[in-house]
Kinemage of the C-alpha trace (Angstrom):
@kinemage 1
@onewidth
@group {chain A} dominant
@subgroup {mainchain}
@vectorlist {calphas} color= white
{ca unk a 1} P -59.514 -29.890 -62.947
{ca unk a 2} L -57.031 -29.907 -60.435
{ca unk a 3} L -55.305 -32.521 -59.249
{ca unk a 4} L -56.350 -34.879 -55.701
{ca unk a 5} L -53.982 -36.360 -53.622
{ca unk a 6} L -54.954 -39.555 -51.958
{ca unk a 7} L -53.041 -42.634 -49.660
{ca unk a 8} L -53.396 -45.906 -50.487
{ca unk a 9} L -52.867 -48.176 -47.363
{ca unk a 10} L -50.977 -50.660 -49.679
{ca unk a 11} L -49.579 -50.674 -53.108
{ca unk a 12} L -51.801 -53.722 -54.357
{ca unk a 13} L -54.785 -51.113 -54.167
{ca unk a 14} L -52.529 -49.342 -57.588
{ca unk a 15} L -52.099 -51.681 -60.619
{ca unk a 16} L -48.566 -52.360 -61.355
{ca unk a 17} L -48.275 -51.342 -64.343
{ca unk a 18} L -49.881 -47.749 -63.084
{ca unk a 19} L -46.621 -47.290 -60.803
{ca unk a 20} L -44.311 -48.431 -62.791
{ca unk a 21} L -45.381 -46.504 -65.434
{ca unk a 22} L -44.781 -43.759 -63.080
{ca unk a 23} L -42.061 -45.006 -61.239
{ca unk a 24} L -39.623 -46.388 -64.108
{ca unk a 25} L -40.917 -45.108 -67.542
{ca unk a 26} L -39.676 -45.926 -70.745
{ca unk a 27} L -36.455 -44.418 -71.591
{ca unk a 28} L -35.932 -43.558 -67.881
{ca unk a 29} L -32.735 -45.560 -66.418
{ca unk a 30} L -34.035 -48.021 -63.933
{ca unk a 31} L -34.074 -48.362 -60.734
{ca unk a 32} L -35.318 -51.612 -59.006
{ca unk a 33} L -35.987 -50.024 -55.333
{ca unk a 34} L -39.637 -48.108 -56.389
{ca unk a 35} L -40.179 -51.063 -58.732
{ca unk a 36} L -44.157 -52.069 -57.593
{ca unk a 37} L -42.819 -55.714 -57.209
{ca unk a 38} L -39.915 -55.253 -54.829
{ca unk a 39} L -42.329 -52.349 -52.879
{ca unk a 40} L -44.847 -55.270 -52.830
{ca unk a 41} L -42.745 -57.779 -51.827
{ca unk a 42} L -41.527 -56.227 -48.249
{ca unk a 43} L -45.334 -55.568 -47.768
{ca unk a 44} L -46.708 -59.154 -48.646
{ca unk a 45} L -43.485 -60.752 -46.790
{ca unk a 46} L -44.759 -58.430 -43.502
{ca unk a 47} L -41.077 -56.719 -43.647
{ca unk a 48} L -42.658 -53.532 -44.126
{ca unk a 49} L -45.817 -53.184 -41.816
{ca unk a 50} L -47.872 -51.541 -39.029
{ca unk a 51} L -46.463 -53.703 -36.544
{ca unk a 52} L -42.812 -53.434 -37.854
{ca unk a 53} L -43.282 -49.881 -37.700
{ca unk a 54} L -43.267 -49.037 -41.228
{ca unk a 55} L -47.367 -48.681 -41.887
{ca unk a 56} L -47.519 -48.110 -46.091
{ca unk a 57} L -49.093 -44.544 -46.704
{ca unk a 58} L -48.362 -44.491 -50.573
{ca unk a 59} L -49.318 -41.254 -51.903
{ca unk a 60} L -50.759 -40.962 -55.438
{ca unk a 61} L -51.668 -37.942 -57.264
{ca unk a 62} L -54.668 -38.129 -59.662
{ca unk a 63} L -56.040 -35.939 -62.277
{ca unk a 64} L -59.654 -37.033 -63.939
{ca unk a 65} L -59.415 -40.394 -62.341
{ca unk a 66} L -56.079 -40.931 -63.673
{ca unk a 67} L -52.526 -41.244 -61.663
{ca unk a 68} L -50.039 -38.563 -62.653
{ca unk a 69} L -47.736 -38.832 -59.716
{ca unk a 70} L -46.978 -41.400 -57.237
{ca unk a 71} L -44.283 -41.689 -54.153
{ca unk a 72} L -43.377 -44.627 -51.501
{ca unk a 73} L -44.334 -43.810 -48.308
{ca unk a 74} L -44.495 -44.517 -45.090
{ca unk a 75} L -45.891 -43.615 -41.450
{ca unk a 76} L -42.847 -44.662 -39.300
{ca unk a 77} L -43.626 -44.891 -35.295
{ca unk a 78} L -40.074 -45.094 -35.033
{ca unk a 79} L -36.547 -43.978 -37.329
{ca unk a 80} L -34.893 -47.347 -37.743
{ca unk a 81} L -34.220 -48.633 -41.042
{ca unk a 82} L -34.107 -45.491 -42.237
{ca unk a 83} L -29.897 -45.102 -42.178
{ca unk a 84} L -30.322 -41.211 -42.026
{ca unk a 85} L -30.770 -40.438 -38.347
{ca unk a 86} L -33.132 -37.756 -36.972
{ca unk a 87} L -32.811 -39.626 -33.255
{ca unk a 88} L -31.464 -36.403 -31.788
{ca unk a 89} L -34.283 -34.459 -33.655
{ca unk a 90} L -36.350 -36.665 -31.945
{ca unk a 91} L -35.454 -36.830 -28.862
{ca unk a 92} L -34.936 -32.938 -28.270
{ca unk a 93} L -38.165 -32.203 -29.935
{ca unk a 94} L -39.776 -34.579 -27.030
{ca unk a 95} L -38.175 -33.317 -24.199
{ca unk a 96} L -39.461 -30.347 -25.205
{ca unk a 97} L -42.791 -31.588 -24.779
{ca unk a 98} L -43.334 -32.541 -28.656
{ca unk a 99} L -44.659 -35.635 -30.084
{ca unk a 100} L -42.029 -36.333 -32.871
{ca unk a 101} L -43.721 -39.438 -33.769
{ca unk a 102} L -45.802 -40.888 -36.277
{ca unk a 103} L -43.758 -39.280 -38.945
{ca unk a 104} L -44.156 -39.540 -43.040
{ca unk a 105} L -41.400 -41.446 -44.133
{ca unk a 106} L -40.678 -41.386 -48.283
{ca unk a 107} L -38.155 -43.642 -49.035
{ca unk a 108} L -37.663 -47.331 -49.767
{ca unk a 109} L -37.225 -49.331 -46.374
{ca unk a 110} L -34.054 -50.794 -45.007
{ca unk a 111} L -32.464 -49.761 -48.690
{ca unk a 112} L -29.633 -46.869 -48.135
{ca unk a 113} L -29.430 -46.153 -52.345
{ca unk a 114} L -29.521 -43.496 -54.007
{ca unk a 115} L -32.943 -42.972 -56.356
{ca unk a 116} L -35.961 -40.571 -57.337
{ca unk a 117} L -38.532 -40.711 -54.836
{ca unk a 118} L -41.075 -38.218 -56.756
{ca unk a 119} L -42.419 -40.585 -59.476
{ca unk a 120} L -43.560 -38.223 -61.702
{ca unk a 121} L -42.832 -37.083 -65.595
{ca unk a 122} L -42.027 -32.993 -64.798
{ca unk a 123} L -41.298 -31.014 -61.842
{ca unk a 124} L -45.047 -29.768 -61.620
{ca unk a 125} L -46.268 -32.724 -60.690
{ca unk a 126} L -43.443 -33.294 -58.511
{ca unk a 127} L -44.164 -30.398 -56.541
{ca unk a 128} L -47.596 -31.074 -56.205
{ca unk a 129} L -46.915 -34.093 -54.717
{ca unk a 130} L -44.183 -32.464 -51.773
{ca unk a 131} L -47.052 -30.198 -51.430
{ca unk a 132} L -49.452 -33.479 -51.097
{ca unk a 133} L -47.023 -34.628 -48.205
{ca unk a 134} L -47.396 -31.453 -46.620
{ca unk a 135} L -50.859 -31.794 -47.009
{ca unk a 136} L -51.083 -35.420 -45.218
{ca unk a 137} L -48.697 -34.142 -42.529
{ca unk a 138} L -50.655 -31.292 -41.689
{ca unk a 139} L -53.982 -32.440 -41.525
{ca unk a 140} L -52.499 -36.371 -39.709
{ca unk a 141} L -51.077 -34.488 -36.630
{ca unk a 142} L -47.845 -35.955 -38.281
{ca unk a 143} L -44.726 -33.974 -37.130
{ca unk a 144} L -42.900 -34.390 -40.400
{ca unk a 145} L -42.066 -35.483 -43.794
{ca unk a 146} L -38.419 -36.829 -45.045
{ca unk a 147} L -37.178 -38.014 -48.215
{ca unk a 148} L -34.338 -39.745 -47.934
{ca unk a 149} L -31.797 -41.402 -50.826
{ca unk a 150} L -33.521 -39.200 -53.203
{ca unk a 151} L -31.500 -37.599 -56.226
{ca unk a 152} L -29.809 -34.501 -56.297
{ca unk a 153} L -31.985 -33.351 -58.710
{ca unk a 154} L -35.451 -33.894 -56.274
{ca unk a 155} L -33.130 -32.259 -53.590
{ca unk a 156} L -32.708 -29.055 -55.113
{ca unk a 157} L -36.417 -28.716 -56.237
{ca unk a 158} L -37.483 -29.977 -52.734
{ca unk a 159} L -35.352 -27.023 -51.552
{ca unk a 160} L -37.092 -24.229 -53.597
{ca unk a 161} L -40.473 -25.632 -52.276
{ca unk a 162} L -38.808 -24.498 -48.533
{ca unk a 163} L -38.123 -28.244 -47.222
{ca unk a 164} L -34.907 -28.121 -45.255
{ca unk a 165} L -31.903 -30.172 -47.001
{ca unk a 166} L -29.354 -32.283 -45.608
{ca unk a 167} L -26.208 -33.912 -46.816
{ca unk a 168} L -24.512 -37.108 -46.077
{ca unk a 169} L -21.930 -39.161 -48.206
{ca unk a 170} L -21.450 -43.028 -49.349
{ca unk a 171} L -18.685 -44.139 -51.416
{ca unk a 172} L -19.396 -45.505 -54.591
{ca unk a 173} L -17.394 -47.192 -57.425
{ca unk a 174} L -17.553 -45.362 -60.818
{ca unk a 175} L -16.968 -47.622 -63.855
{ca unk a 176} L -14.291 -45.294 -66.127
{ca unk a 177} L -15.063 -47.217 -69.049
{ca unk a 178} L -12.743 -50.596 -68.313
{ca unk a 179} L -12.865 -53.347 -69.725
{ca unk a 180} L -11.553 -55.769 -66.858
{ca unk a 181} L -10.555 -55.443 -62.976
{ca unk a 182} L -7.144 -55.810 -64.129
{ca unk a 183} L -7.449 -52.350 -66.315
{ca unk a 184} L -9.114 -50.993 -62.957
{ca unk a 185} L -6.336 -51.906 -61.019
{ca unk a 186} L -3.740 -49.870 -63.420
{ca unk a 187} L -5.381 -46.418 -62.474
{ca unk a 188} L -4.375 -46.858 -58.827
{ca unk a 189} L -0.943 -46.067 -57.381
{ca unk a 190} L 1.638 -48.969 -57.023
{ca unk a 191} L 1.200 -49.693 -53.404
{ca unk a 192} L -2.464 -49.933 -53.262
{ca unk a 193} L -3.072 -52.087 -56.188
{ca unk a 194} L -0.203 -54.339 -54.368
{ca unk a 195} L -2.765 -54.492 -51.325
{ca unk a 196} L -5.815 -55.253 -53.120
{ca unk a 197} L -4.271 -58.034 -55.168
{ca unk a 198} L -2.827 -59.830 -51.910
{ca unk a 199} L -6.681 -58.737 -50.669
{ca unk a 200} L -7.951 -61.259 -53.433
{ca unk a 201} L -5.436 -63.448 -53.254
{ca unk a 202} L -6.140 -63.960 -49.261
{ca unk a 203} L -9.894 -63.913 -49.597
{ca unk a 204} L -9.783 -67.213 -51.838
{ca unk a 205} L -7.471 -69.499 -50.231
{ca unk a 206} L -8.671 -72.387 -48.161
{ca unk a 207} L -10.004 -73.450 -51.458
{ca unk a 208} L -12.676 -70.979 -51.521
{ca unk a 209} L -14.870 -70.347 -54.984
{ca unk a 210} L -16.929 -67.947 -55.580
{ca unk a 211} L -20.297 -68.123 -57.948
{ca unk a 212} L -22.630 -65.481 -59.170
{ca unk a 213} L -26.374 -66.796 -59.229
{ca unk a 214} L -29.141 -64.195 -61.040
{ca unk a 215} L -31.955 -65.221 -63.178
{ca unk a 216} L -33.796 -68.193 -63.661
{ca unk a 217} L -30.575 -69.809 -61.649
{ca unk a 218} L -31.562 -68.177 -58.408
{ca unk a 219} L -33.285 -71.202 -56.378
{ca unk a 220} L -35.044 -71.716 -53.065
{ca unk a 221} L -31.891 -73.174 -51.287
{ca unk a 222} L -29.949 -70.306 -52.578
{ca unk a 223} L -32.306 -68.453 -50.210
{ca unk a 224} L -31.818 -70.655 -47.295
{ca unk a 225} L -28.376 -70.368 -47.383
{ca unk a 226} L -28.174 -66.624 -47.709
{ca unk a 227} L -31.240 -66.722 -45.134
{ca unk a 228} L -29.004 -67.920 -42.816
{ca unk a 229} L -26.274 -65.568 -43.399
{ca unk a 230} L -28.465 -62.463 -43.410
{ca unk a 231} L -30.081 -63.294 -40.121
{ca unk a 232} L -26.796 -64.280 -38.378
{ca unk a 233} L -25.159 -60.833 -39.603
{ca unk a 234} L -28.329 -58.852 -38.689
{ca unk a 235} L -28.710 -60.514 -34.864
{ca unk a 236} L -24.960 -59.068 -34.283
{ca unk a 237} L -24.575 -55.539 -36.044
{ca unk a 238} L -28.620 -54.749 -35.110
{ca unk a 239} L -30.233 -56.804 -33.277
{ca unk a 240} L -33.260 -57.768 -35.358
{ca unk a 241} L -32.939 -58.490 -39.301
{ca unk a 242} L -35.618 -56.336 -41.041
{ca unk a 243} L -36.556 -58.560 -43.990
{ca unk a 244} L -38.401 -61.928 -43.424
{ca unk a 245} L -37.946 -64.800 -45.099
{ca unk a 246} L -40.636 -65.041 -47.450
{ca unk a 247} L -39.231 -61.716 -48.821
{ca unk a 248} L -36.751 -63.476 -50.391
{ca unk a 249} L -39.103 -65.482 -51.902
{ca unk a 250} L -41.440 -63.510 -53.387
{ca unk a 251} L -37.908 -61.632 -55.054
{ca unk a 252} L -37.263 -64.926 -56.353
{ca unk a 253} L -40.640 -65.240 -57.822
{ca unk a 254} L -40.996 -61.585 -59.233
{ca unk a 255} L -37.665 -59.913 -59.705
{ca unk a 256} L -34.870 -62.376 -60.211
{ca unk a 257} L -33.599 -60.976 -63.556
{ca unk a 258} L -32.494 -57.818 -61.109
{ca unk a 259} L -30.931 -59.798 -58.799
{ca unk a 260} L -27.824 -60.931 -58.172
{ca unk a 261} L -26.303 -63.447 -55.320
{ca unk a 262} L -22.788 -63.806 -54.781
{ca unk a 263} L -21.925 -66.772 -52.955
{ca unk a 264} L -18.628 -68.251 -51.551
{ca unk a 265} L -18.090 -71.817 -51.047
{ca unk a 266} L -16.156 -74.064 -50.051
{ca unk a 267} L -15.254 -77.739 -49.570
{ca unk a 268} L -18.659 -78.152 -51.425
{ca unk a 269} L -20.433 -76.026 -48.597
{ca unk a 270} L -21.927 -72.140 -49.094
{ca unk a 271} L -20.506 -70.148 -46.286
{ca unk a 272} L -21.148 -66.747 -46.923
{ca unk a 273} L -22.899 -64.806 -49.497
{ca unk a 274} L -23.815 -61.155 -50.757
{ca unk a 275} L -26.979 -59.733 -51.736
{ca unk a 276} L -27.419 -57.028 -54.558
{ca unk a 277} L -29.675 -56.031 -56.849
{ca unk a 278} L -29.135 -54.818 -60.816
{ca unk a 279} L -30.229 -51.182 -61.856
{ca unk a 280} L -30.295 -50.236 -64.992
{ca unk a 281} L -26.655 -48.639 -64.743
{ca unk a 282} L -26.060 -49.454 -61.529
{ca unk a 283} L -25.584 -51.863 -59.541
{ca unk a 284} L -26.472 -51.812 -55.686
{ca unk a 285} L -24.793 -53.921 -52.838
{ca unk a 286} L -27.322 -54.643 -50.251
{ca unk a 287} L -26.889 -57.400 -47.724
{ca unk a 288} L -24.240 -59.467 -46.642
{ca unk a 289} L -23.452 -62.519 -43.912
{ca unk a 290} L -21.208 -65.253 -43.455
{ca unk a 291} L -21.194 -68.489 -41.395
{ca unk a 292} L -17.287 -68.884 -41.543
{ca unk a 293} L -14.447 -65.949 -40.741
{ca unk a 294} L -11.967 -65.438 -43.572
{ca unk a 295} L -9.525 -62.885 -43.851
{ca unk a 296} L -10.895 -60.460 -46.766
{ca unk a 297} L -14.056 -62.316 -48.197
{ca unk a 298} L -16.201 -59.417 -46.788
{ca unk a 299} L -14.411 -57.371 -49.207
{ca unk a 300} L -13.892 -59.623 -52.103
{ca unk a 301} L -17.526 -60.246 -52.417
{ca unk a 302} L -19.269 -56.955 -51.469
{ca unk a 303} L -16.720 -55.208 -53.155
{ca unk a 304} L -14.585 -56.629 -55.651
{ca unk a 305} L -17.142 -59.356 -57.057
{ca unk a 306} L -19.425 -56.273 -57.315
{ca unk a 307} L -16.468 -54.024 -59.574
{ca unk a 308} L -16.516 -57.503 -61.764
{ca unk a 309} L -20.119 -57.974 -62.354
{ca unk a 310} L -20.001 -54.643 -63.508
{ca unk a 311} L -17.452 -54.349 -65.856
{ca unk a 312} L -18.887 -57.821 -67.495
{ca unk a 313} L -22.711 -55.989 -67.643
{ca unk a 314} L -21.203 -52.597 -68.165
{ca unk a 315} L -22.711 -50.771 -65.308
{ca unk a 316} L -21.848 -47.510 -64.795
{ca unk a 317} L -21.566 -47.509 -60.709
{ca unk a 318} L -21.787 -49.591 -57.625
{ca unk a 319} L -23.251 -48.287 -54.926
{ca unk a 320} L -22.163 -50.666 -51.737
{ca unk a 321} L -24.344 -49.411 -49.455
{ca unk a 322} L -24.372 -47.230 -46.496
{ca unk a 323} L -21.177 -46.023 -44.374
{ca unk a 324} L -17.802 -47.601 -44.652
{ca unk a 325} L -14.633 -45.138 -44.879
{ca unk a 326} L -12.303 -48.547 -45.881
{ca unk a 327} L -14.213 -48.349 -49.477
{ca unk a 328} L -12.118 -45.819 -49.886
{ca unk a 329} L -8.709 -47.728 -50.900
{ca unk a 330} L -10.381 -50.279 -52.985
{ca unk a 331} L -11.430 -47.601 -55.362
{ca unk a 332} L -15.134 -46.481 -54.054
{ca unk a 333} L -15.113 -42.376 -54.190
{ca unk a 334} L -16.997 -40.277 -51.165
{ca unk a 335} L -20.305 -38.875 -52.887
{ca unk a 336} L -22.912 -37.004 -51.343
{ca unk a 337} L -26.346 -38.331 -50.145
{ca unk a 338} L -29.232 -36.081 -50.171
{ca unk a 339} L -32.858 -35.971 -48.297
{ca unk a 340} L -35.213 -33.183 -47.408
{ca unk a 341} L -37.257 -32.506 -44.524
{ca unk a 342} L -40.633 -30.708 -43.641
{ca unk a 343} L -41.302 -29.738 -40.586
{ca unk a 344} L -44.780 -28.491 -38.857
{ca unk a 345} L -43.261 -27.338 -35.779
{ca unk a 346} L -41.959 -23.737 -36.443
{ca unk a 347} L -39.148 -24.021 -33.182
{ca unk a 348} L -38.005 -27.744 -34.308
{ca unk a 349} L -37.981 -26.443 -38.180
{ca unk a 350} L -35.656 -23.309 -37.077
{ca unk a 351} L -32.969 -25.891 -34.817
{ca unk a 352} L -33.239 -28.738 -37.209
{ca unk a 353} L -32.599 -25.606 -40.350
{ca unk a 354} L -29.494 -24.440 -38.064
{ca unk a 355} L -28.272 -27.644 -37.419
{ca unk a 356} L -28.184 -28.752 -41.323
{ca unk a 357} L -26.349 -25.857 -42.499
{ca unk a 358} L -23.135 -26.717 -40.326
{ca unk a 359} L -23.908 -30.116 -41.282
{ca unk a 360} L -23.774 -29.366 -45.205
{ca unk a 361} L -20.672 -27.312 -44.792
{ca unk a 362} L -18.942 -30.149 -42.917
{ca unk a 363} L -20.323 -33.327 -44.932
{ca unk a 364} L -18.516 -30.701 -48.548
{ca unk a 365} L -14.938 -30.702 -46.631
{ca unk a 366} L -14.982 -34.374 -45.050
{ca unk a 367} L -15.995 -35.264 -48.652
{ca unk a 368} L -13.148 -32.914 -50.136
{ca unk a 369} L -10.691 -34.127 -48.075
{ca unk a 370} L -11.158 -38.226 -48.230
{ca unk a 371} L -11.337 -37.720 -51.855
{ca unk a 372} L -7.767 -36.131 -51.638
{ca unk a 373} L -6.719 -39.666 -49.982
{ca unk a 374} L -8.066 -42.096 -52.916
{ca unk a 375} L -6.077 -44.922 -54.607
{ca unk a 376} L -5.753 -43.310 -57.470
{ca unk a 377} L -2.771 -42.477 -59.371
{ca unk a 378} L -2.075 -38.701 -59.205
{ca unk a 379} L -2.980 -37.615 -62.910
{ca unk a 380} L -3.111 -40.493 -64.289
């Protein structure tokens, strides 16, 4: 028989342990982002919605009855939250008397990190379900599909299947098998691991301690604290903070064993805190606010806490989020970002396939040539 592809309007309408069959199979490293509770979570907490702009449009691939393939997505009325920007896409398209949106969205919202988005056991299936999204785009009136923070891997078979491919770059911390921060600091040259010692040293005076909380340790007024941060962060940088509060709370409830809270305190009093959650090698910086200014706290808990927790858990990587050219001296490398596009319009597919090209080529040497400026010890 062949095999149907179908939307589900939520992912509640697909057993959990369906998708994460799918989605993080035995023996597979894992990856909490297209876990079914932390997918569920921004749709029961009404982050990700209709009326938030992010309408669920799951796609699931089924043979005799039975799911073979699955992928997060999303019709998006809008491209925010989405950290790769297709605004200028957009906006020409329209002026050109297009309707650029809805759009299909497949990715995990307001998360810039790096993980599969085609949840399926062999490339068959995984092109069956791009061709799926084609399908849905096509016969939706939706201008286009884009997978976004997917692996390279996914990339280059997206690429054979004709979706356009574009490149971007985070900087991420690679664990070279140390054993403490101390050991890190020894592989970078004399002057820089002068500066990030006086970092640390300057981020925790004024008697400030820090605590990690994960686990059955994570509590309610953990999440009004960081609450608080979060939304006074996300009402300066954006404008509107994506998640709601009861997504934190529903995390809490479901998926506290893969997450982690690092909070600062002081004089008995939380004042700022970092959110990130634990892969199975990885481990991914996500949110972070404050509700006092110190000189270098935004680094020594997005950053340096993060190198700590994993060298004690023996992650491979941090990933600490999107953008942010000052990782670079405290020892977070410039690595590429992938997604893939497919677009119905023939004249937006041909600028937008122009445009990426340069794009690739320039994203290759800006990566190149920051990597040529690391803290690292030449040789050594």
């Amino acid at each position: 028989m062949t095999a149907v592809g179908r939307v589900l309007k939520t992912i509640s309408e697909l057993p959990a342990e369906v998708w994460d069959g799918l989605a993080n199979p035995p023996g597979q490293v894992f990856n909490p982002f297209v876990a079914h509770a932390f997918l569920k979570a921004l749709e029961d907490s009404r982050s990700a919605t209709a009326r938030t702009g992010w309408q669920p449009a799951h796609i699931v691939l089924e043979l005799d009855g039975a799911a073979i393939g699955v992928a997060p997505a999303y019709v998006k009325s809008h491209s925010q939250g989405e950290y790769v920007f297709d605004h200028g896409w957009a906006d020409a398209f329209e002026r050109a008397g297009g309707r650029y949106y809805p759009k299909l969205q497949m990715t995990v919202p307001f998360t810039p990190a790096t993980g599969p988005r085609l949840l399926a056991p062999d490339d068959a299936t995984r092109r069956m379900l791009l061709e799926a999204a084609g399908e849905i785009a096509r016969s939706n009136n939706l201008s286009s599909v884009h997978i976004t923070f997917q692996t390279e891997a996914e990339w280059a078979l997206a690429g054979s299947a004709g979706w356009l491919q574009r490149m971007d770059k985070q900087f991420h911390w690679v664990n070279d098998g140390y054993g403490s921060f101390d050991d890190f600091l020894a592989r970078l040259s004399s002057d820089k691991r002068k500066n990030l010692r006086k970092e640390r040293k300057r981020a925790l005076e004024n008697g400030i301690e820090i605590e990690w909380v994960t686990g059955k340790d994570l509590a309610e007024h953990h999440w009004d604290a960081f609450f608080q941060f979060y939304i006074d962060t996300g009402n300066r940088k954006w404008g509107s903070p994506y998640l709601t509060r009861k997504f934190f709370s529903l995390i809490n409830e479901t998926f506290a064993e893969h997450t982690l809270l690092v909070m600062a305190k002081r004089e008995g009093r939380t004042i700022a805190g970092a959110l990130n959650f634990i892969g199975g090698d990885t481990l991914f910086g996500r949110n972070w606010g404050a509700v006092e200014h110190h000189p270098f706290l935004h680094f020594e808990c997005c950053y340096y806490q993060a190198i700590d927790f994993a060298i004690a858990r023996g992650l491979k990587k941090v990933e600490a989020g999107a953008q942010g050219e000052h990782k670079l001296l405290r020892g977070y490398a410039p690595t590429p970002t992938f997604s893939s596009h497919f677009i119905t319009h023939p004249g937006l597919r041909r600028a937008v396939s122009d445009y990426l090209e340069r794009e690739r080529e320039a994203v290759g040497e800006d990566i190149e040539a920051l990597a040529a400026h690391g803290p690292f010890r030449k040789g050594g």
